[in-house]
C-alpha positions as CSV (number, residue, x, y, z in Angstrom):
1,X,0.0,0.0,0.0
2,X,1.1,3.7,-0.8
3,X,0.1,6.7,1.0
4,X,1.3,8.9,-1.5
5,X,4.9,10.2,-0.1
6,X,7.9,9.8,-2.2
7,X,11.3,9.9,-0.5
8,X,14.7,10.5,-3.5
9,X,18.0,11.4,-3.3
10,X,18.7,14.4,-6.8
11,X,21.6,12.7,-7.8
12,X,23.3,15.8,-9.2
13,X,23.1,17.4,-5.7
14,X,22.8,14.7,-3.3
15,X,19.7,17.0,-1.8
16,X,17.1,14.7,-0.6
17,X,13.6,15.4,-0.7
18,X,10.0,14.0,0.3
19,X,7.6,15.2,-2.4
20,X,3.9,14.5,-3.0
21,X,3.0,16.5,0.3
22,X,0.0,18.0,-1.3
23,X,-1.2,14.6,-2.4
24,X,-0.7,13.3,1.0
25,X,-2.9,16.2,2.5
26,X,-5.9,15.9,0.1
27,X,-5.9,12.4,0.4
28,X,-5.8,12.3,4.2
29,X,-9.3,14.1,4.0
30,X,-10.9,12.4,0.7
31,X,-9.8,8.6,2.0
32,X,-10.3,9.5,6.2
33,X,-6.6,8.2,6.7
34,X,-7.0,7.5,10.6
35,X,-4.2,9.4,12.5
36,X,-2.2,6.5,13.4
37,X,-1.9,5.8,9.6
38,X,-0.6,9.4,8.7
39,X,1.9,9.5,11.9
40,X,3.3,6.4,10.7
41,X,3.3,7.2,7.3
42,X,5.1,10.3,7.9
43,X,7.5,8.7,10.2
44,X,8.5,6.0,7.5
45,X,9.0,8.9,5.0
46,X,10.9,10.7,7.9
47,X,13.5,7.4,8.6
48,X,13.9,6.8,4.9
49,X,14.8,10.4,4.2
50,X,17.4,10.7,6.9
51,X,18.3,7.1,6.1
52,X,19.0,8.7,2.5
53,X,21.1,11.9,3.8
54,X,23.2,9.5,5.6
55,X,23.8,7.5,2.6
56,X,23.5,4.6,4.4
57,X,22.6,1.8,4.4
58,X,22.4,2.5,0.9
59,X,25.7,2.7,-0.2
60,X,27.6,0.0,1.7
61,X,26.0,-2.0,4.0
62,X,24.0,-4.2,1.8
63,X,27.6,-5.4,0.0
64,X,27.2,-8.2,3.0
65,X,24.1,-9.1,2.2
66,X,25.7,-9.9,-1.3
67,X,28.4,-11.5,-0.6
């Protein structure tokens, strides 16, 4: 399931952003997301973005996982 928040990393800059807020919002009111649903929906796009600005474990730590 989506709830309509996108989490990316602009290559060219590194910047990373969460976009869709404004699709988030309407559809918190047009689907009655409960509140428990939006905090942890924001809090998933909140860990993955700092997740992201880290640039772990994204980078490097999945090269275990591989080998």
């Amino acid at each position: 399931m989506s709830l309509d928040l996108d989490v990316v990393r602009i290559r060219a800059t590194g910047e990373v952003r969460v976009l869709d807020e404004d699709e988030f919002a309407l559809h918190q009111v047009t689907y009655s997301y409960p509140a428990e649903v939006i905090g942890a929906a924001r809090a998933s796009a909140d860990w993955l973005a700092a997740a992201l600005a880290d640039r772990e474990p994204f980078t490097s730590a999945y090269r275990r996982w591989l080998g």
